[in-house]
mmCIF file of the C-alpha atoms, coordinates in Angstrom:
data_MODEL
# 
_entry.id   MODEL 
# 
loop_
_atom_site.group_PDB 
_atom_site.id 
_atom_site.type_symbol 
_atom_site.label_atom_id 
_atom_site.label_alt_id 
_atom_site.label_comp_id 
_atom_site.label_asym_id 
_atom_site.label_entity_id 
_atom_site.label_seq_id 
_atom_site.pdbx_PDB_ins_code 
_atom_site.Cartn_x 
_atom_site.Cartn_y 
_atom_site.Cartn_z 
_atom_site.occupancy 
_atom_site.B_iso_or_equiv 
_atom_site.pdbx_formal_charge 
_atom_site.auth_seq_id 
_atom_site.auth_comp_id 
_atom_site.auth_asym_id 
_atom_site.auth_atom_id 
_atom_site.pdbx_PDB_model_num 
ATOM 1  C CA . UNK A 1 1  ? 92.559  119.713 95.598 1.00 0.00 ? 1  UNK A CA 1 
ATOM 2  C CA . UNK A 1 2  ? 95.063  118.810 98.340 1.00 0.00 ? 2  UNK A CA 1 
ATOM 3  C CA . UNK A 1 3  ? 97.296  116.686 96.739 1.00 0.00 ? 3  UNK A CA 1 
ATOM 4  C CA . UNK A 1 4  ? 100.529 118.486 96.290 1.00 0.00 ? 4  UNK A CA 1 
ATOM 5  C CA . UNK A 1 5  ? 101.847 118.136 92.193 1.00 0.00 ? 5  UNK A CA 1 
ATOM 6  C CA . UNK A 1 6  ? 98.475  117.364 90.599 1.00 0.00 ? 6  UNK A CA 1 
ATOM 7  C CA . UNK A 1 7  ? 96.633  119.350 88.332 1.00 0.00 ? 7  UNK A CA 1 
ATOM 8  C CA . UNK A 1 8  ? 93.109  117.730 88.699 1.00 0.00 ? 8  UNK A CA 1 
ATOM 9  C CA . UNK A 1 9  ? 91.434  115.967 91.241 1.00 0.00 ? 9  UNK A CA 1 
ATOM 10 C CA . UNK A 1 10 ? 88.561  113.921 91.544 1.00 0.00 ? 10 UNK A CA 1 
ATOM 11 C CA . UNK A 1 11 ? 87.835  115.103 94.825 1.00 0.00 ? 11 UNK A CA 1 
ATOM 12 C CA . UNK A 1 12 ? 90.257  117.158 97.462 1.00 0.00 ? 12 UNK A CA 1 
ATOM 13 C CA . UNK A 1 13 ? 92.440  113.834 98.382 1.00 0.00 ? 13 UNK A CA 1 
ATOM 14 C CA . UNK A 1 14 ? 92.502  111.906 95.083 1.00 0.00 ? 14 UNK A CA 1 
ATOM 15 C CA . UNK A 1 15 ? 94.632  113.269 91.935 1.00 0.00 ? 15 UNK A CA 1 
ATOM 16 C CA . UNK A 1 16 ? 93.310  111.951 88.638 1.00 0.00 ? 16 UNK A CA 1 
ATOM 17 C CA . UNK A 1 17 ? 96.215  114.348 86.897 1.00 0.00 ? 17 UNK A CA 1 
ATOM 18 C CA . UNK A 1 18 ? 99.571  114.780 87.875 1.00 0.00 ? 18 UNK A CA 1 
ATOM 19 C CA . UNK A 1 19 ? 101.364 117.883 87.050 1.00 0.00 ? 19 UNK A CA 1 
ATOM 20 C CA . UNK A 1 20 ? 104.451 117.437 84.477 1.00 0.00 ? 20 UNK A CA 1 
ATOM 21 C CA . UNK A 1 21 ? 107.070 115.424 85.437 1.00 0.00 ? 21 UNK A CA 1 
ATOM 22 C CA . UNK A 1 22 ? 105.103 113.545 88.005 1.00 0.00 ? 22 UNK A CA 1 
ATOM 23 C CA . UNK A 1 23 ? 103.771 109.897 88.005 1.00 0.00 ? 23 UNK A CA 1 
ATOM 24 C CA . UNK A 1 24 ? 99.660  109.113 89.235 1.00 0.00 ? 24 UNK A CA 1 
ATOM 25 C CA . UNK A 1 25 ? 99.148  106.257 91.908 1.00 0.00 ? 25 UNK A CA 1 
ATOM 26 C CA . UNK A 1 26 ? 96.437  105.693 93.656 1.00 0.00 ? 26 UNK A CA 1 
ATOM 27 C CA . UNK A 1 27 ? 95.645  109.277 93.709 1.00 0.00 ? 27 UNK A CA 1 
ATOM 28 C CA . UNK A 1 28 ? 98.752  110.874 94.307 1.00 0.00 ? 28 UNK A CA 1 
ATOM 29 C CA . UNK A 1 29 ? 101.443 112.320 92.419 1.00 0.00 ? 29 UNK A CA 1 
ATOM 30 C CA . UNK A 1 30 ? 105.042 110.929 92.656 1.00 0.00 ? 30 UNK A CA 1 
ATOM 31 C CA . UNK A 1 31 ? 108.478 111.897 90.981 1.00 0.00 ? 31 UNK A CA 1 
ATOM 32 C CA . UNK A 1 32 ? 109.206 108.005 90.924 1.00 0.00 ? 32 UNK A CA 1 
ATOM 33 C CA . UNK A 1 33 ? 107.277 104.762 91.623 1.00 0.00 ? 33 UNK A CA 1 
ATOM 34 C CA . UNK A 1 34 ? 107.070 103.274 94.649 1.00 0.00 ? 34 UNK A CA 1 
ATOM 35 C CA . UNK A 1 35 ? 108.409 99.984  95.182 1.00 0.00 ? 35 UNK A CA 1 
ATOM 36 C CA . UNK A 1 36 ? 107.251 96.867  93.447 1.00 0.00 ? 36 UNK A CA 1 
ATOM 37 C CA . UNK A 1 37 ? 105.450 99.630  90.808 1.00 0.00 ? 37 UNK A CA 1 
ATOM 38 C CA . UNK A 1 38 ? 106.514 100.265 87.348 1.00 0.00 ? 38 UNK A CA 1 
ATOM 39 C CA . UNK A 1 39 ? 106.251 103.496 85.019 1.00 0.00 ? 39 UNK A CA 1 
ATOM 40 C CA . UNK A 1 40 ? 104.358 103.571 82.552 1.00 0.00 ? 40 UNK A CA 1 
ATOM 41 C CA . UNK A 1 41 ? 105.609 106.330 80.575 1.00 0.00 ? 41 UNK A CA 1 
ATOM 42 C CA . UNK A 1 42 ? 103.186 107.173 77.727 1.00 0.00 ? 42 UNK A CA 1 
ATOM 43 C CA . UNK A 1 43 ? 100.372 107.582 80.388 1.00 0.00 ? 43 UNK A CA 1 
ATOM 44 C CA . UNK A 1 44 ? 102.773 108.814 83.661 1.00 0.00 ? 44 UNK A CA 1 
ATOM 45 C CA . UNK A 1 45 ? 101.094 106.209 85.425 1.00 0.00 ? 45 UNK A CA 1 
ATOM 46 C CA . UNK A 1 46 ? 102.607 103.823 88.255 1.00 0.00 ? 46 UNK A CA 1 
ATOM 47 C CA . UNK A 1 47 ? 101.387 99.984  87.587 1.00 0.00 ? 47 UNK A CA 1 
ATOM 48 C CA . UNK A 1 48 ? 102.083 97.031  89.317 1.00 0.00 ? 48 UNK A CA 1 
ATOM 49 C CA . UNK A 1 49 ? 105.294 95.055  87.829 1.00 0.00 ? 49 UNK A CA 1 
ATOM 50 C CA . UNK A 1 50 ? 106.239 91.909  87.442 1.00 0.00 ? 50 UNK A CA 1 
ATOM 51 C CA . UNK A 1 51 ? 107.571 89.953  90.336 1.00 0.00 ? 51 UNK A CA 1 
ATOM 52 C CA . UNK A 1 52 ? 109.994 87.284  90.343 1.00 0.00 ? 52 UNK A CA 1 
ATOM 53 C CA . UNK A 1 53 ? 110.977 84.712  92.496 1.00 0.00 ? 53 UNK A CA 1 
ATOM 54 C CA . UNK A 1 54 ? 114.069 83.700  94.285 1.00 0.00 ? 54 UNK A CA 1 
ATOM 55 C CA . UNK A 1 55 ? 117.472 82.289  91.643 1.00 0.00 ? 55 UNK A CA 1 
ATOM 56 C CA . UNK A 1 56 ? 117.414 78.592  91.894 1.00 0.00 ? 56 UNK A CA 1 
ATOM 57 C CA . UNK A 1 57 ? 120.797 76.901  92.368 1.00 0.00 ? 57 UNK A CA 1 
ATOM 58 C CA . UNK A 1 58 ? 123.352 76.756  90.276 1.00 0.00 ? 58 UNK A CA 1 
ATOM 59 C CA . UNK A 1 59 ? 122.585 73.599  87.856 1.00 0.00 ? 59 UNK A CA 1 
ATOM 60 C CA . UNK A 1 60 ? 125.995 71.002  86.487 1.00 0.00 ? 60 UNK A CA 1 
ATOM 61 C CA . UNK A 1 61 ? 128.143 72.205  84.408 1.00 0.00 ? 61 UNK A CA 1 
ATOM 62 C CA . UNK A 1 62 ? 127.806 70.778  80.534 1.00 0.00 ? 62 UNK A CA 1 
ATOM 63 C CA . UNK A 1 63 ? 128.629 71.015  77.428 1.00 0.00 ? 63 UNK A CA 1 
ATOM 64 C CA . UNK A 1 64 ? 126.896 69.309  74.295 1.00 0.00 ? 64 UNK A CA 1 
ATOM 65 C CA . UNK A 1 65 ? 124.126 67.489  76.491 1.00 0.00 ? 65 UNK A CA 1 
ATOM 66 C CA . UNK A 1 66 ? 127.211 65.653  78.673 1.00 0.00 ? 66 UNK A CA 1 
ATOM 67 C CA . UNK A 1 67 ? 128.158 66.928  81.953 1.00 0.00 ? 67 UNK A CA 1 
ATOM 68 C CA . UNK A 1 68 ? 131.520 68.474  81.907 1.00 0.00 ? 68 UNK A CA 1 
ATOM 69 C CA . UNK A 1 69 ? 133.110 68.886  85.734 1.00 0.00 ? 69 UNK A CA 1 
ATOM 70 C CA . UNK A 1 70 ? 134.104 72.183  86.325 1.00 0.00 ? 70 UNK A CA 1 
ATOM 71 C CA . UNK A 1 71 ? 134.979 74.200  83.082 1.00 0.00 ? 71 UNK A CA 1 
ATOM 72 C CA . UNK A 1 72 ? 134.593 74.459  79.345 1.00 0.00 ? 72 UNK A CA 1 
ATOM 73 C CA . UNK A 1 73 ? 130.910 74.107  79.728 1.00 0.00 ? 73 UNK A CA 1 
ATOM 74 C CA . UNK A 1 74 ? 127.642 76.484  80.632 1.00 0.00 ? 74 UNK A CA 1 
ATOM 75 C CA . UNK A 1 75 ? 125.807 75.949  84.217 1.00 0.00 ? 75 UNK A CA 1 
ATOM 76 C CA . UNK A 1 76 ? 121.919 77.567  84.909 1.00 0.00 ? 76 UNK A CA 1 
ATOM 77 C CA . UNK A 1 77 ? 120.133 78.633  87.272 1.00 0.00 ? 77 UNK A CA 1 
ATOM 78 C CA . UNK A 1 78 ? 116.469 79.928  87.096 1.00 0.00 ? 78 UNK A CA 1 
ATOM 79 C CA . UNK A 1 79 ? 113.969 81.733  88.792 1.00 0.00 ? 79 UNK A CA 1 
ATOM 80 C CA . UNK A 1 80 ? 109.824 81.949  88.348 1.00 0.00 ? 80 UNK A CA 1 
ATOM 81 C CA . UNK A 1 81 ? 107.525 84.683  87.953 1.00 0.00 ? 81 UNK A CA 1 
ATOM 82 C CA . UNK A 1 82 ? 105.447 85.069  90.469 1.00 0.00 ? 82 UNK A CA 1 
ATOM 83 C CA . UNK A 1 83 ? 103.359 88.307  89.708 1.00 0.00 ? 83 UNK A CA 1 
ATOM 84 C CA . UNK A 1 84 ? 102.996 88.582  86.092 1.00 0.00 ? 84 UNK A CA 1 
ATOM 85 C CA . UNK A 1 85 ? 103.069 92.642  85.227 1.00 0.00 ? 85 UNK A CA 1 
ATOM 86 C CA . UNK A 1 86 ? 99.836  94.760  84.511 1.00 0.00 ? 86 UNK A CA 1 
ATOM 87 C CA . UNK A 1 87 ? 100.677 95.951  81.395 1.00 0.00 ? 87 UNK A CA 1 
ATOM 88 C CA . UNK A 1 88 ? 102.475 94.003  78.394 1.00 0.00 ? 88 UNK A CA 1 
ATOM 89 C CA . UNK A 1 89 ? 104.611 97.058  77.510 1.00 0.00 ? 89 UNK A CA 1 
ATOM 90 C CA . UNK A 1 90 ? 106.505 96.405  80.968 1.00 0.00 ? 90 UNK A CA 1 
ATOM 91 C CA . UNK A 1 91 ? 108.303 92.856  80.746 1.00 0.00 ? 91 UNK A CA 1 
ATOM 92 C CA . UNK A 1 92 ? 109.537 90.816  83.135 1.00 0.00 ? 92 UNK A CA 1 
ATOM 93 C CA . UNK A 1 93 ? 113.450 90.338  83.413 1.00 0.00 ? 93 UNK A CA 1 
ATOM 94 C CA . UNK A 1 94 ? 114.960 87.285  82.150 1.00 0.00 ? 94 UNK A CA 1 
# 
């Protein structure tokens, strides 16, 4: 095997075990996840996480169901998921 931290490979360039301490993607052994990948920590796996899109503007201020001007109330914004993660153990943010 020629992947450097892995303890078994499935053939020289693809690691189907990491050594400990190290996280598997796509056959190759990483101390972290690469970007736009989550850990999966009971398996030291790397999986793809959720994605979410842009905040939406701010929403009018209110307060009881009435619109309130510009305090004493609560104002929202939201934002969609776009890429819904791999794994249910690794949930989106809110």
């Amino acid at each position: 095997c020629r992947i450097e931290n892995c303890d078994s490979c499935f053939s020289r360039d693809f690691c189907t075990k990491c050594k400990t301490g190290f996280y598997s993607h796509r056959g190759r052994c990483f101390r972290a996840c690469p970007a736009g990948f989550a850990a999966l920590e009971e398996l030291m796996e790397c999986v793809e996480g959720c994605e979410v899109g842009q905040w939406s503007e701010w929403g009018a201020c209110s307060r009881n169901n009435k619109t309130c001007g510009f305090k004493w109330g609560l104002e929202t914004r939201t934002r969609q998921i776009v890429k819904k993660p791999a794994k249910d153990t690794i949930p989106c943010p809110t």
